[in-house]
C-alpha positions as semicolon CSV with decimal commas, in nm:
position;residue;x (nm);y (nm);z (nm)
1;X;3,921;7,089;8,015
2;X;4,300;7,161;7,982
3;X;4,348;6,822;7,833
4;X;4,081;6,869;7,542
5;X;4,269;7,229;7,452
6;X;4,617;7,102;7,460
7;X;4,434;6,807;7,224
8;X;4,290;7,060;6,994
9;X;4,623;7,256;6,989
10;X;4,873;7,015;6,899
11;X;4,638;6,885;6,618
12;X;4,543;7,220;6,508
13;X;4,879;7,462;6,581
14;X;4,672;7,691;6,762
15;X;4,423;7,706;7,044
16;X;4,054;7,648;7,043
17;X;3,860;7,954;7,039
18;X;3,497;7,764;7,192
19;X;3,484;7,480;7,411
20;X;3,180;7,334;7,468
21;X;3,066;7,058;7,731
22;X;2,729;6,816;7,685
23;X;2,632;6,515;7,923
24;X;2,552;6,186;7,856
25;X;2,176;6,129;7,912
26;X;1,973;5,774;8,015
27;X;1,607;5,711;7,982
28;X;1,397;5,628;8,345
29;X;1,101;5,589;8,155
30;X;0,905;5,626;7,818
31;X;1,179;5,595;7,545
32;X;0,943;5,417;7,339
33;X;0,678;5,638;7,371
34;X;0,805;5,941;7,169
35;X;0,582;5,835;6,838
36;X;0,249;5,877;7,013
37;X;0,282;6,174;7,138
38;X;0,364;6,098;7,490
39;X;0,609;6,152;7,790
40;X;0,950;6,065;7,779
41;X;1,157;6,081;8,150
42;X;1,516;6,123;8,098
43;X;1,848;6,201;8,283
44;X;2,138;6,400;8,146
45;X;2,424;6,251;8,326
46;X;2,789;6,305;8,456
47;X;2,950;6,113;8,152
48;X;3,016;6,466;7,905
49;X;3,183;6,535;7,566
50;X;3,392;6,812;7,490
51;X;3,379;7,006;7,153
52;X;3,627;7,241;7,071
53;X;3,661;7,451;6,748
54;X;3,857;7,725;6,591
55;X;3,748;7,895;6,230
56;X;3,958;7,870;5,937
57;X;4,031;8,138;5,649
58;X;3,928;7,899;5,372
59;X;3,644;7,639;5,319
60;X;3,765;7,322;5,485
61;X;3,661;7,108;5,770
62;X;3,942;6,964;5,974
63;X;3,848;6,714;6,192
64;X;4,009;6,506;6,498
65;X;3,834;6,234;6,762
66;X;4,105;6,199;7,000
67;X;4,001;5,868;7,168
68;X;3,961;5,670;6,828
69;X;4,267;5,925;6,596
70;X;4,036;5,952;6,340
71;X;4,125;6,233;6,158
72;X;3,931;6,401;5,811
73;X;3,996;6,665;5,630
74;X;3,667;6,737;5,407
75;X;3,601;7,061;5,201
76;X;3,251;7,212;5,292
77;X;3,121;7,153;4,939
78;X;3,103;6,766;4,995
79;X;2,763;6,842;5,198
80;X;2,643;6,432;5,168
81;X;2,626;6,157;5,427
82;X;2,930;5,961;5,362
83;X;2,989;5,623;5,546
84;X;3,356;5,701;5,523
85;X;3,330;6,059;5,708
86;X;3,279;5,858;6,029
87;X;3,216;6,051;6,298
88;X;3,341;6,417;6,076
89;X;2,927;6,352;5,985
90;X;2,834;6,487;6,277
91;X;3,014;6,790;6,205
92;X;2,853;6,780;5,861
93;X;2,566;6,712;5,949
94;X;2,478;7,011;6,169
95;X;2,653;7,232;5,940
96;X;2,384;7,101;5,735
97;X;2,165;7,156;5,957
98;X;2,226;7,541;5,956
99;X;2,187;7,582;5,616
100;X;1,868;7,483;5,635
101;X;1,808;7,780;5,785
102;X;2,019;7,979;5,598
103;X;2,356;8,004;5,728
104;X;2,669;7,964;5,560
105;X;3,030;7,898;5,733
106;X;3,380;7,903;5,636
107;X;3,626;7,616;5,702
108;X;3,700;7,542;6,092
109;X;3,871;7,279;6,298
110;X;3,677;7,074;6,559
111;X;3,781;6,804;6,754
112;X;3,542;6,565;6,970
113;X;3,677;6,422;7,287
114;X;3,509;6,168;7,480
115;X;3,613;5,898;7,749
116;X;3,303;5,734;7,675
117;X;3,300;5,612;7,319
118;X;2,988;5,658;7,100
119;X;2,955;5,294;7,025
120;X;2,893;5,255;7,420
121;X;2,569;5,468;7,365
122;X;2,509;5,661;7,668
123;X;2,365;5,922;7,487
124;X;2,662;6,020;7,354
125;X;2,614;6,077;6,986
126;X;2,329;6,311;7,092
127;X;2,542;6,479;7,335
128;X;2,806;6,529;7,047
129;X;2,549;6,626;6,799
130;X;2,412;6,878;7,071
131;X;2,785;7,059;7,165
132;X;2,888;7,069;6,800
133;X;2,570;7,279;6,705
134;X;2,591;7,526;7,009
135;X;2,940;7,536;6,981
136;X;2,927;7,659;6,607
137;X;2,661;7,863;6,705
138;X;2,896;8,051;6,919
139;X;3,179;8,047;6,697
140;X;2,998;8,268;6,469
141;X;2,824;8,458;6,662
142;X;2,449;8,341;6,531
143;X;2,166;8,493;6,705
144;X;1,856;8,276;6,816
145;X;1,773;8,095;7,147
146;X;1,759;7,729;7,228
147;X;1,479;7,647;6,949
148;X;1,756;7,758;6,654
149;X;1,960;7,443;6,800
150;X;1,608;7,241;6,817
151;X;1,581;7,291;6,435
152;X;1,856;7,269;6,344
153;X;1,944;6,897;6,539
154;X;1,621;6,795;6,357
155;X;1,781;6,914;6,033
156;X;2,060;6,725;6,113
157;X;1,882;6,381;6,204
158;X;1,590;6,395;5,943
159;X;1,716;6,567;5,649
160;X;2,134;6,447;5,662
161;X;2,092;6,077;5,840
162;X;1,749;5,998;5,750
163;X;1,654;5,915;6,108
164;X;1,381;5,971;6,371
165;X;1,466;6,279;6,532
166;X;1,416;6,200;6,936
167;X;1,338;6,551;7,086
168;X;1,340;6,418;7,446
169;X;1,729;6,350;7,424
170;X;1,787;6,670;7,312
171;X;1,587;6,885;7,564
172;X;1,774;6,668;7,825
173;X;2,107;6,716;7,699
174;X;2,018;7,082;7,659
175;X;1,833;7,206;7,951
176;X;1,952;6,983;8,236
177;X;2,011;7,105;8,610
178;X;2,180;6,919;8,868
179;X;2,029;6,684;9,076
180;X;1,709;6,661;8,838
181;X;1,539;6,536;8,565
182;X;1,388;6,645;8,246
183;X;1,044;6,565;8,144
184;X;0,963;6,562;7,785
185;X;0,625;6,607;7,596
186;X;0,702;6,435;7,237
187;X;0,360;6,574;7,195
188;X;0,445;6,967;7,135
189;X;0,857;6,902;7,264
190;X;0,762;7,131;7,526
191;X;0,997;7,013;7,856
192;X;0,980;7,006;8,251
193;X;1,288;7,006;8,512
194;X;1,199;6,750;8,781
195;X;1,379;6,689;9,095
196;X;1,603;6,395;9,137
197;X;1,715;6,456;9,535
198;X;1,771;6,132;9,723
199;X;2,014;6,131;9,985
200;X;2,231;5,838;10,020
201;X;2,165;5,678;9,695
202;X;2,369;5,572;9,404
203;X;2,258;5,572;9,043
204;X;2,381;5,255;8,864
205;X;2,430;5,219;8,491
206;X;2,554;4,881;8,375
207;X;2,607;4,797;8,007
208;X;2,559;4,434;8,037
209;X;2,725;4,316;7,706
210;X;2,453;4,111;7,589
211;X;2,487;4,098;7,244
212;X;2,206;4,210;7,012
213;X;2,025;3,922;6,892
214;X;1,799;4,105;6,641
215;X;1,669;4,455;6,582
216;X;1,374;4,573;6,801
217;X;1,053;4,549;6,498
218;X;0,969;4,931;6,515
219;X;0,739;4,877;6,222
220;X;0,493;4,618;6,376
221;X;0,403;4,943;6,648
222;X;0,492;5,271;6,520
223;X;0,269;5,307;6,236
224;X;0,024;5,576;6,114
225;X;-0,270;5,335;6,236
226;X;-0,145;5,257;6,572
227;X;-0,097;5,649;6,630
228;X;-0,413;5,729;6,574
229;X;-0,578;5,426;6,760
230;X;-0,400;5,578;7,045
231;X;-0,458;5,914;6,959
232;X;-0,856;5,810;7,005
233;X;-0,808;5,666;7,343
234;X;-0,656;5,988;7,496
235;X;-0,857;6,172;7,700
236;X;-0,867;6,492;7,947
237;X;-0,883;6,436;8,333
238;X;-0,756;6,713;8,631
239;X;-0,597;6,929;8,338
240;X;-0,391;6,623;8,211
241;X;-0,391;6,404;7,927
242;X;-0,435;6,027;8,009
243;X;-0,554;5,725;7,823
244;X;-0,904;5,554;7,870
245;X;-0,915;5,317;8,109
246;X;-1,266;5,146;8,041
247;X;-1,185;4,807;7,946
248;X;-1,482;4,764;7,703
249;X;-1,390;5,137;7,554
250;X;-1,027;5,016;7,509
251;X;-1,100;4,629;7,352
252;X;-1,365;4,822;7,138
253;X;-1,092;5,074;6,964
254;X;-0,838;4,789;6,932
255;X;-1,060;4,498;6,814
256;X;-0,901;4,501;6,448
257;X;-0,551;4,474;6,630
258;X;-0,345;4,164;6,620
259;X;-0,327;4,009;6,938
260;X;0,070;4,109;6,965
261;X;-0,014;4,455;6,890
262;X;-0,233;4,487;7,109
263;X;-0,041;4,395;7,377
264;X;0,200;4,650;7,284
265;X;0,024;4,923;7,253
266;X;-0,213;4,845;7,630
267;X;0,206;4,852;7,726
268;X;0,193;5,205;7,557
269;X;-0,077;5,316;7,753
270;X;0,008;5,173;8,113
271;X;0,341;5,303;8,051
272;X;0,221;5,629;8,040
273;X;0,084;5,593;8,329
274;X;0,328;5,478;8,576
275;X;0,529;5,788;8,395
276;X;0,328;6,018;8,526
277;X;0,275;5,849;8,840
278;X;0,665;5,863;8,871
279;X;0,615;6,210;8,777
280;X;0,413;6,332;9,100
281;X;0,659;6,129;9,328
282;X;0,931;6,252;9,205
283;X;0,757;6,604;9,310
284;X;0,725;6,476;9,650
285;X;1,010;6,279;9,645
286;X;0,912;5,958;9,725
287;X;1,186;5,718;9,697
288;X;0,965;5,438;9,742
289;X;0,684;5,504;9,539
290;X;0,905;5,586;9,229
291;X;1,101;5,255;9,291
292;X;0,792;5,048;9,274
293;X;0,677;5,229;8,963
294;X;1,021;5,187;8,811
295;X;1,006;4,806;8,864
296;X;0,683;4,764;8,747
297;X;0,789;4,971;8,386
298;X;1,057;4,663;8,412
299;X;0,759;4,425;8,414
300;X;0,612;4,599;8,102
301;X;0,917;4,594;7,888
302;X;1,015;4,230;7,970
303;X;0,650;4,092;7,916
304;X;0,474;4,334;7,727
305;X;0,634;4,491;7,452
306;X;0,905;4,200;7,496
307;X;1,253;4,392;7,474
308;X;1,435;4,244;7,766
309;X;1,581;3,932;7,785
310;X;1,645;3,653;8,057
311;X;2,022;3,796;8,146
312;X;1,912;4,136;8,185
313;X;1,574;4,042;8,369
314;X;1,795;3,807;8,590
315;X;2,030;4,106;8,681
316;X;1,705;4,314;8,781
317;X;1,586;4,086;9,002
318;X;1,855;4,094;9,214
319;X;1,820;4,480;9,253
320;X;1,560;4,425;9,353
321;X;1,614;4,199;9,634
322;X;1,793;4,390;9,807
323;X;1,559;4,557;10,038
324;X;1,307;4,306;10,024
325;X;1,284;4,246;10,453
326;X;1,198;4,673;10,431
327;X;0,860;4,595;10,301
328;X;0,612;4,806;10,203
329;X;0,887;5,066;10,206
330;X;1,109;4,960;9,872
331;X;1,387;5,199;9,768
332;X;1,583;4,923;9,565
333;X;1,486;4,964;9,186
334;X;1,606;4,850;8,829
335;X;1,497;4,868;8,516
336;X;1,622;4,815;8,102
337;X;1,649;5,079;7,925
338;X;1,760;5,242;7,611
339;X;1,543;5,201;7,239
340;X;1,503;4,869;7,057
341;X;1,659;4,565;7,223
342;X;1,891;4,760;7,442
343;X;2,131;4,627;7,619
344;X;2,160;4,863;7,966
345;X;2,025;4,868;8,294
346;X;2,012;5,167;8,539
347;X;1,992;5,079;8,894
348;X;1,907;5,323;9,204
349;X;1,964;5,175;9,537
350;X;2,085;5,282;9,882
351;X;2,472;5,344;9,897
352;X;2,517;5,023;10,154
353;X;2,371;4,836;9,864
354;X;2,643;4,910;9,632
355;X;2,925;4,679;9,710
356;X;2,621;4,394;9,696
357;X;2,553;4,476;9,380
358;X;2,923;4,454;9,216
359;X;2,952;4,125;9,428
360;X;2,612;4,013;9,194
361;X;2,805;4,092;8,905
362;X;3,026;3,906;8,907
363;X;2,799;3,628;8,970
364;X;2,611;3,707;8,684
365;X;2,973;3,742;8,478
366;X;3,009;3,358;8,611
367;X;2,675;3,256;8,526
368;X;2,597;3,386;8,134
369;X;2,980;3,459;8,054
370;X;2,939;3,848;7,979
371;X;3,161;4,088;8,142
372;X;2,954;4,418;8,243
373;X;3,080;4,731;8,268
374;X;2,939;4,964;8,531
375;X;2,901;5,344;8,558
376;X;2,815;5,528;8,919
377;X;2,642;5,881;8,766
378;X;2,472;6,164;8,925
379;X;2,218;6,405;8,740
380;X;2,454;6,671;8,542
381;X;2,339;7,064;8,409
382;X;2,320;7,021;8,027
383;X;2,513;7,180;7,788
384;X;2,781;7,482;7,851
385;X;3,028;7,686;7,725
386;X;3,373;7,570;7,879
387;X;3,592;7,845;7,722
388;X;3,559;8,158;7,479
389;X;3,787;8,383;7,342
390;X;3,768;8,743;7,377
């Protein structure tokens, strides 16, 4: 933390008076499944931000990403989305955000440091959207608990950028523990912390550099229809909401369905449920029943809703090879993950495994010419104040 105050003070002539830490955050399971309703099972992870800010006696933003030396100086009244603010739109943006509920600031100076750069992903936009707001909010001294900064992220994403506002990254990137996971239901944003406790096991995420061919087509699932074709198939069993599984019940409610959206939205529904299968042996923890659950979601995003791709699939499969002599007791797992057609894996194997895996790296690097970057993570706390004045 030293680093990102001496930043903020040779920029700014004086010292920060908040510093704020977030985490990055990956998806184990149901990123796609936020529009219906459903579970989302996410990790906030040991790759953080920092945000630090001081206020300002008149009405300008000063703003400074040390990694990238963008700097902006913007006076509050420009309150639009400009493409040219860069990253300073964050800033903007939950300032916005605030307003919305009726709070007004004076000028301040923030600056964002990251080792991990936003275009890597990681969660990291989120994570600086998420410290900005609770940094501000301590800055001046607003009242209001966690659900303020729920409302006024949403603000931020729906009314500034005009996009989907994903509640399960921030309840991960807010309430986080260590050596857990947060459970999300997109359904009424209420949240769960779940353990994540495996000895002797590493936590893999490799950005595999495939490039993006083409943009995941949100529009052919997440419509008003599909929703509430969905919503009709959900039912009540042992105090928990599940999907039908009668076979007749399920081609009957889908039988005006294309044939490719139906197939992605039966991948909806059995994704659900290997979530909350995950969900009970991750209570128990059962390394090997949440590996085999992880490998089958895999199977579901590579031939079901089709968002994988053969150099990502062919970097799973050798995960999970690994242990395939300790049958029935897998622990080696892999999956894609990340919205649209993401370009990530996370991997959890035994640490013996590890060295194995770099070694298949770079025989992937030799085989489809991309060179991956890897990440070893553990489960972080979420967001915290690093340093107040007074």
């Amino acid at each position: 933390m030293k680093k990102v105050i001496d930043v903020h003070t040779e920029e700014f002539g004086s010292q920060p008076e908040i510093v704020v830490r977030a985490p990055g955050l990956f998806h184990l399971m149901g990123e796609y499944s936020w529009f219906f309703g459903d579970k989302t099972l996410s990790m906030a992870i040991d790759l953080p931000v920092y945000v630090s800010i001081s206020p300002r006696t008149d009405n300008i933003l000063r703003f400074y990403f040390y990694q990238s030396k963008e700097r902006k100086k913007i006076p509050l009244s420009i309150t639009k989305h400009r493409k040219e603010d860069k990253l300073a739109n964050i800033v903007k943006g939950i300032i916005f955000g605030y307003n919305a509920e009726g709070y007004a600031f004076s000028g301040m100076d923030v600056t964002f440091y990251s080792e991990i750069l936003p275009s890597v992903d990681m969660g990291i936009l989120s994570a600086l959207k998420v410290a900005t707001a609770f940094a501000i909010k301590k800055l001046f001294k607003i009242r209001g608990n966690d659900n303020l900064i729920l409302k006024v992220i949403k603000n931020c994403e729906v009314g500034y950028f005009t996009t989907d506002f994903y509640v399960s990254d921030i309840n991960t990137i807010l309430f986080s523990k260590k050596s857990s996971c947060v459970l999300t239901d997109n359904g009424d944003s209420s949240f769960e912390i779940l353990p994540f406790k495996f000895d002797s096991t590493s936590i893999i995420l490799t950005d595999t550099k495939v490039p993006l061919a083409a943009l995941w087509p949100e529009n052919m699932l997440y419509s008003d229809m599909n929703r509430n074709l969905l919503s009709s198939l959900k039912i009540s069993r042992n105090n928990k909401q599940i999907y039908e599984d009668s076979v007749s019940e399920i081609n009957e409610v889908l039988s005006d369905t294309s044939e490719t959206v139906r197939k992605k939205l039966i991948c909806m529904m059995k994704e659900n449920q290997l979530l909350l299968d995950s969900v009970e042996v991750l209570r128990n923890n059962y390394l090997s029943n949440f590996a085999k659950f992880v490998n089958k979601s895999h199977e579901l995003m590579r031939d079901s809703l089709l968002v994988s791709c053969p150099e990502i699939d062919w970097l799973v499969k050798r995960v999970q090879e690994f242990d395939k002599n300790s049958l029935p007791n897998l622990t080696s797992c892999s999956r894609i993950t990340g919205r649209n057609f993401a370009r990530y894996t996370y991997s959890i194997i035994k640490d013996e495994f590890v060295d194995l895996y770099m070694e298949k790296l770079q025989d992937y690097e030799r085989i489809f010419g991309f060179h991956p970057t890897t990440y070893i993570v553990k489960p972080s706390e979420g967001v915290c104040l690093s340093k107040e004045n007074g």
